[in-house]
N, C-alpha and C positions, 0 to 999 in steps of 0.2 A: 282483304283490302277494302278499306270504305271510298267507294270510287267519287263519291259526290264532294266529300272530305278534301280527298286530294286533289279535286278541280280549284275548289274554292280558293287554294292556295298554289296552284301552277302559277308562273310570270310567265309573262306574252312570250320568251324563249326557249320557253319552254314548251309551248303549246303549239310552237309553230315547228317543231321539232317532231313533235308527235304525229301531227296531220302533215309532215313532208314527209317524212320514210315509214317504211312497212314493215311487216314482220321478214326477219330475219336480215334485216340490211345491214352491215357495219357500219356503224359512227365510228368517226375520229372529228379532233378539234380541227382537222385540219380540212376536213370535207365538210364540215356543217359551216363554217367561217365561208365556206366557198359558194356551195348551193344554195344558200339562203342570203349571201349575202352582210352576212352578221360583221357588225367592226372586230377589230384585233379583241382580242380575249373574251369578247362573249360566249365564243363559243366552247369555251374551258369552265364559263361561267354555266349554260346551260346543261353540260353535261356533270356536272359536277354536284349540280340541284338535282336533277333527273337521278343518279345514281343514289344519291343522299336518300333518295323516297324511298330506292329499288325498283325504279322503273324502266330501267336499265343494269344490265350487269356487265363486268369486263369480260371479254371475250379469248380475245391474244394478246401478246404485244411485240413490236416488232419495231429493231435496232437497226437506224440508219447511218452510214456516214456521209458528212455536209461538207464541201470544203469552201471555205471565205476566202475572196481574194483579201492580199492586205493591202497597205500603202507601197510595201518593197516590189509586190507582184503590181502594181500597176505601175508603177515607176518603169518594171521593166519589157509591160506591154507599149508604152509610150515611149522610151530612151531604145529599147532594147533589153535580151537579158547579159550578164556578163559573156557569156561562150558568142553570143553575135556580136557584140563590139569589140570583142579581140581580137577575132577572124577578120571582122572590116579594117580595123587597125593596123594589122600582123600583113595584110592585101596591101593596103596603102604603102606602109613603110617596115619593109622587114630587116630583122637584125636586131630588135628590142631584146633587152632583159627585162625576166617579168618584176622587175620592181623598178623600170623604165616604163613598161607599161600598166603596173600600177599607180604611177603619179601622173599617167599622161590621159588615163579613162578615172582618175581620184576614186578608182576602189581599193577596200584593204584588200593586204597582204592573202590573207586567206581565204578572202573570193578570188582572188587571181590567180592563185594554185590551184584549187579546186577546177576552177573553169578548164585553167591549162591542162590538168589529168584527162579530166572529160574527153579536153579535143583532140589529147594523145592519143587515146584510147579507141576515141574513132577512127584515127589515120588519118588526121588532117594534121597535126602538127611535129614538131621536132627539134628536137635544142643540140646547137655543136659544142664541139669542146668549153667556147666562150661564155657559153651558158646565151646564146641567142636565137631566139624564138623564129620559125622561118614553115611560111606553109610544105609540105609534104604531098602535098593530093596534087597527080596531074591538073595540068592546065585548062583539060579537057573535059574534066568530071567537076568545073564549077563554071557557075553562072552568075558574073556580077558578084564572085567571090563568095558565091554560095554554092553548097554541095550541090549537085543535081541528083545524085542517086546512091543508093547505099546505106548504111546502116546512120547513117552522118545525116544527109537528108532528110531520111526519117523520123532523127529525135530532132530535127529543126522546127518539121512541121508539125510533131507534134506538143512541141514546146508553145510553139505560137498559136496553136488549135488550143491550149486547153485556158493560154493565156488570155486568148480573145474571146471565150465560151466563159470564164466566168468574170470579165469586164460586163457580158452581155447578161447576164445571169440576172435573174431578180435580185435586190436586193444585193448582189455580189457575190451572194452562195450558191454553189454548184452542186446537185446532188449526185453522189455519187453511179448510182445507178442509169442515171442518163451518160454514164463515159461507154467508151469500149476497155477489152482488156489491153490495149497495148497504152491509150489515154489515162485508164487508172495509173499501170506501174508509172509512167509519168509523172503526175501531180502528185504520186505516192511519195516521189524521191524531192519532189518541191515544199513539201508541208509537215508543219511540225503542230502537234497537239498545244503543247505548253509555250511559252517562251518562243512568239513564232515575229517574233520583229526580225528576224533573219529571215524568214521564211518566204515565200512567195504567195505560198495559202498555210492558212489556220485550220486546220482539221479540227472537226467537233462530233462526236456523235450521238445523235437524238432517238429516245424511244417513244415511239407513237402508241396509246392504249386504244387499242380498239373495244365498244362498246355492242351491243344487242339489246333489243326491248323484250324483258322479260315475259311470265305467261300472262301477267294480267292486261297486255296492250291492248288486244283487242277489244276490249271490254272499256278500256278507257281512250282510245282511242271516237269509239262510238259516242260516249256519253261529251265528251267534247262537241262532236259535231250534233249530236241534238240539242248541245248546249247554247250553239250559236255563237260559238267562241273559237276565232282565228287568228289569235295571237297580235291582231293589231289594235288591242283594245287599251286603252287611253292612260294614266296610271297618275298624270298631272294635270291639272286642269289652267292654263296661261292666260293673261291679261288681253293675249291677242286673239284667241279665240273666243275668249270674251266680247271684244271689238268688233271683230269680223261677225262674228255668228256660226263659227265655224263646229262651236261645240255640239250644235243640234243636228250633224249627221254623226256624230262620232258615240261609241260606245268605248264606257268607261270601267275601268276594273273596280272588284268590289273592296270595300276599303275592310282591313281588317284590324281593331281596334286594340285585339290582344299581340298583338307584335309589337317588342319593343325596341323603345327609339334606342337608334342610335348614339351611341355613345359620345359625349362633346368631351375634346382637348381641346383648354385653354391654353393658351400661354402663360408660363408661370417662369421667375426670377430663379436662377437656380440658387437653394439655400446658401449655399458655401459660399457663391462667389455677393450674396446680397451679405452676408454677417461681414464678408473682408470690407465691401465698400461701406459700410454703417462703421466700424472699426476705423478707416480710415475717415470718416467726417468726425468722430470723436476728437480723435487725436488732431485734426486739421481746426478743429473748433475749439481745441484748448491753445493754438496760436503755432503749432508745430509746422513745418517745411517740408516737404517731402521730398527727397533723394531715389536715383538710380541708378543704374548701372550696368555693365555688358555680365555675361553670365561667364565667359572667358576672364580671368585673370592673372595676375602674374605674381610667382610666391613671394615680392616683393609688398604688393599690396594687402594681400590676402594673411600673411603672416609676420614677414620681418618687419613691416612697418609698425604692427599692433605687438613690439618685442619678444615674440617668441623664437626661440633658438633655433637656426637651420637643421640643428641634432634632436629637435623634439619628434616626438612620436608618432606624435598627431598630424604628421608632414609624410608620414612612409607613402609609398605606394600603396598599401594596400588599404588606405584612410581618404586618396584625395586621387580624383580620375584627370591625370595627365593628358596633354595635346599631344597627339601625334605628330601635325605638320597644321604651320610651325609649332615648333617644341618649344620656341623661346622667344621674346618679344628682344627688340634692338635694341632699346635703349631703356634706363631708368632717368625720368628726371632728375635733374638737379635744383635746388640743394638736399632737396630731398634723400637723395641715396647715398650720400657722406655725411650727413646728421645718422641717420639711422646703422648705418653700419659703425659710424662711431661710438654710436650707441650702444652696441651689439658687444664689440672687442670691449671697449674701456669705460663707457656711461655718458662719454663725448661730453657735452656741457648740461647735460641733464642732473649733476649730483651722484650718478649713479657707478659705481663699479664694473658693470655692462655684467656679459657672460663669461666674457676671458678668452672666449676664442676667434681665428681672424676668419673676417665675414668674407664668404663664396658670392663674387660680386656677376659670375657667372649664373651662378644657382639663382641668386633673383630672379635672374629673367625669365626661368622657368613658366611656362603657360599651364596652368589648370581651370579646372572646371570649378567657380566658387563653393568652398566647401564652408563659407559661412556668412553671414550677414555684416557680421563686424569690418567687414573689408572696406565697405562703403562709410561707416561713420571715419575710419582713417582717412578718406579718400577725401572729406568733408571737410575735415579738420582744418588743411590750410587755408579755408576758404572761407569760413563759417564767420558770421558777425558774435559779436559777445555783446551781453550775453543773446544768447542763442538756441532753437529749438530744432530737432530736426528727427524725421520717422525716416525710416521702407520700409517696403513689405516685400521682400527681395527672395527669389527660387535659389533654393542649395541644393548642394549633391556631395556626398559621401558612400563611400561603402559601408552599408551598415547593412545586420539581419532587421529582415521583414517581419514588423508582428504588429501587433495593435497597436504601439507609441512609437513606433519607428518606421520611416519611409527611409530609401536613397535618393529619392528625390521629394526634398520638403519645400517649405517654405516659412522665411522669419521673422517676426518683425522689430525690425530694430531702429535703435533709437539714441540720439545724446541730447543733454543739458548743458550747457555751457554758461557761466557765471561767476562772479567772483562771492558769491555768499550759495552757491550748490554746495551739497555735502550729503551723507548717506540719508538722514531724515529727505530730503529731496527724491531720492532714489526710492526710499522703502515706498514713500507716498504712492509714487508712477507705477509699483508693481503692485502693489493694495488694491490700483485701478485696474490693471489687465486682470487679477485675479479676478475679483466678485463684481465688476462693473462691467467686462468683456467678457470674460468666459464663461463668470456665472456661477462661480465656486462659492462655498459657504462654510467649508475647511481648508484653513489656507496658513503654510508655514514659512519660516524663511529658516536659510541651513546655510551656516561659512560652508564658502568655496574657495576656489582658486584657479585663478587663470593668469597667466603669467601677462598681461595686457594690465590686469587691475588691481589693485589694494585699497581699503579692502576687497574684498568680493561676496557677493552674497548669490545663494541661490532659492528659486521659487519656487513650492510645492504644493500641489493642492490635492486634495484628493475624489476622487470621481466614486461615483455611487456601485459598478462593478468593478471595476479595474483598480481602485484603490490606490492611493499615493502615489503620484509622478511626478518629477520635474517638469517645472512649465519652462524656466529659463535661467539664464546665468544673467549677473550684472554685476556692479562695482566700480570704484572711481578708477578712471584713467591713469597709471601710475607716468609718473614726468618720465620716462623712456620714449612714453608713446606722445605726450603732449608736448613737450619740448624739443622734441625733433620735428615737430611737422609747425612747429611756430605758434603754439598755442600757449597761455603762462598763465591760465587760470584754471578752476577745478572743472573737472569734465564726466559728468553721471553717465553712462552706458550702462544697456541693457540688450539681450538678445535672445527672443522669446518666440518659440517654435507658435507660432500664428495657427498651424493644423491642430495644435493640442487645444487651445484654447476653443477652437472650433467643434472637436471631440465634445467641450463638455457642454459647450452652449445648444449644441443641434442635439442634446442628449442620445450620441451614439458611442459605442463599443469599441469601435474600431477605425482605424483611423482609414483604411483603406476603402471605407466606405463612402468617404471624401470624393471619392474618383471612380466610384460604381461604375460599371455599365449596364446596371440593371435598371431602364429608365422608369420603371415603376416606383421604386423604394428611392428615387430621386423625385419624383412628382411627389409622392406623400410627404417626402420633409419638407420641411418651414424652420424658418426662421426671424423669429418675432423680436425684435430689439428695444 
């Protein structure tokens, strides 16, 4: 061991560590934090160094239990615990049933059984036929309606002994080893490890590593003090001692030039959400509106409005994640919801033949989770000026398998034109845009679709450099089902174009679930340059 070596680079807590204890002392973090003085975790810091060299090795270790009071155990060193204010209670006014005296001391139901077994159990309590609660213990073996003697007495005082020991406790935590054994099984039966908001105390238990200075101390110990180094040697040099003059009694550490600095985190935009908001000033800078909406909706909005069948597929359970409570909204507006169920059965005044069958005016009101974007450009529809422009960039949810182009929970961004001279050239144009001007593609195809909202319909594909050929999005004109029931009479372009794919190809990644990493490293190296 080059002992001159290893001076050069001790830090003052380390040196004052060395010249406090001797050969064969135990260190823990928790005696050198003490005897020296040292703030909260320096002293995990200097032994942590010290061992790192081998100037220390681990010796034992040794498992404590701690018990914490909580907020419920101080509640009931200050109110009481349940078993003393039922007894006080049960003194004052007897003949209660225990869920008389549950709404009269406001604890649940199953502290007040609990308590009541307890005080059964001691011989203080008793229930008649009536099911009414009535002290049992002579008149003679209480005091102010407290036990005086007995096994009763006993767990009173030692309830309130351990409640009041660790109120008084450092910090709150009571170490176990400072109880007796009749004070352990006590707080034993109060305290729960996990899940302890019921609790009175929070059990934890901690293992202490104990430490020793290896064979080279002595040897380095000596070369310190001929060093003339006592661990209060200077390491910054401040403006105030500057001022003062304070720096010419002080001795300062040597500076060592091959250490290196410290690493700097900047703050940096996280990619995904900087390409959404440059996305959206595109689109807001070609004269577009921006729309939004609750993530909760109703299959009236979400589907029958944009004419697809109540009997369609894409409606199952196992497609679109339903509300539990409530399961169904009150009401559908009007006129809205007899335009579109007209719709629905017979083509209503839209020209159309509808589906033929008669519309579930209950099923409407059905509540789901949005399973698509298109919800909101309907929502838009009665309202929208003509002509007219309008985006979101709105969160969906479907059941769908997880793989590189598919989340269950994505996000869309969708979009209408509204005008009396729109028409598909209008349409191919805008997705030309999200292609190679948003996402960044440079193979880029359009493929008939079909969705029962639009005619024609077109869908968009481009192809990514591993992954090869995907859908970016569906769009198509508005068929009068959807625009004529919601009061619109002119052509209406929609599109609705997974925003996460497009971000795939611009961030040039793999996988879409890298979107939403939690590996904050490989989130700080991407960028996003627009």
């Amino acid at each position: 061991m080059d002992i001159q070596n290893i001076i050069k680079n001790l830090h003052p807590l380390e040196v004052k560590v060395i010249l406090h204890y001797g050969k064969g002392d135990e260190l823990s973090v928790e005696n050198i934090e003490r005897d020296l003085n040292f703030k909260p975790g320096n002293g995990n810091q200097a032994l942590s160094w010290l061992a790192a060299k081998g100037i220390v090795v681990e010796k034992r270790r040794e498992t404590a239990v701690f018990y914490e009071l909580t907020d419920l155990g101080r509640s009931w060193k200050e109110k009481g615990t349940p078993e003393e204010r039922i007894l006080e209670l049960v003194r004052i006014k007897p003949g209660l049933t225990l869920p008389e005296i549950s709404e009269t001391l406001e604890l649940e139901s199953k502290d007040t059984g609990s308590a009541f077994g307890l005080l059964s159990k001691l011989g203080l309590f008793g229930m008649n036929d009536a099911k009414q609660v009535s002290i049992i213990l002579p008149p003679e073996q209480l005091n102010n309606g407290r036990p005086v003697s007995g096994p009763a007495a006993e767990r009173f005082s030692l309830v309130r002994a351990v409640l009041e020991n660790g109120a008084a406790a450092d910090g709150g935590v009571l170490p176990e080893k400072t109880l007796g054994d009749a004070e352990k099984q006590v707080i034993a039966g109060m305290a729960k490890k996990r899940g302890a908001t019921g609790a009175a105390f929070r059990a934890t238990e901690r293992e202490t590593v104990f430490f020793t200075f290896g064979e080279e101390y002595a040897a380095l110990a000596a070369a310190l003090k001929q060093a003339g180094l006592s661990g209060e040697e200077i390491g910054v040099l401040t403006s105030e001692m500057l001022e003062t003059g304070a720096w010419k009694n002080k001795t300062f550490r040597a500076y060592n030039v091959q250490v290196p600095p410290a690493r700097l985190l900047t703050g940096r935009t996280n990619a995904y959400s900087q390409f959404l908001e440059q996305t959206k000033d595109k689109l807001a800078g070609l004269g577009f509106e921006e729309f939004d909406g609750p993530l909760v909706e109703t299959e009236f909005w979400n589907s029958d409005a944009l004419f697809m069948p109540q009997f369609h597929s894409a409606r199952d359970i196992h497609d679109v994640y339903h509300i539990a409570e409530p399961a169904a909204a009150k009401k559908i507006g009007e006129p809205w919801l007899s335009a579109v169920a007209a719709a629905h059965e017979n083509g209503g005044r839209t020209g159309s033949r509808g589906w033929g069958y008669s519309f579930d005016r209950e099923f409407t009101k059905r509540l789901i989770l949005r399973s698509q974007g298109t919800v909101m450009s309907a929502k838009t529809l009665p309202h929208a000026t003509i002509p007219g422009k309008y985006f979101g960039m709105l969160r969906c949810f479907r059941y769908d398998k997880v793989d590189a182009t598919h989340l269950s929970d994505f996000y869309q961004t969708e979009g209408i034109v509204l005008g009396e001279d729109v028409n598909l050239r209008t349409l191919l144009g805008m997705l030309e845009m999200f292609a190679t001007e948003v996402a960044g593609a440079k193979d880029v195809k359009y493929v008939p679709g079909y969705f029962p909202f639009t005619e024609p319909s077109v869908e968009v594909h481009i192809k990514h450099p591993t992954l090869g050929w995907f859908e970016l999005g569906g769009s198509g004109i508005f068929r009068p089902e959807v625009t004529s029931s919601l009061g619109v009479k002119v052509p209406v372009a929609a599109w609705g174009i997974g925003i996460d794919r497009m971000a795939l190809m611009a961030l040039g990644l793999g996988d879409l679930r890298e979107l939403f990493s939690y590996d904050i490293e490989s989130v700080r190296l991407r960028r996003w340059v627009g």
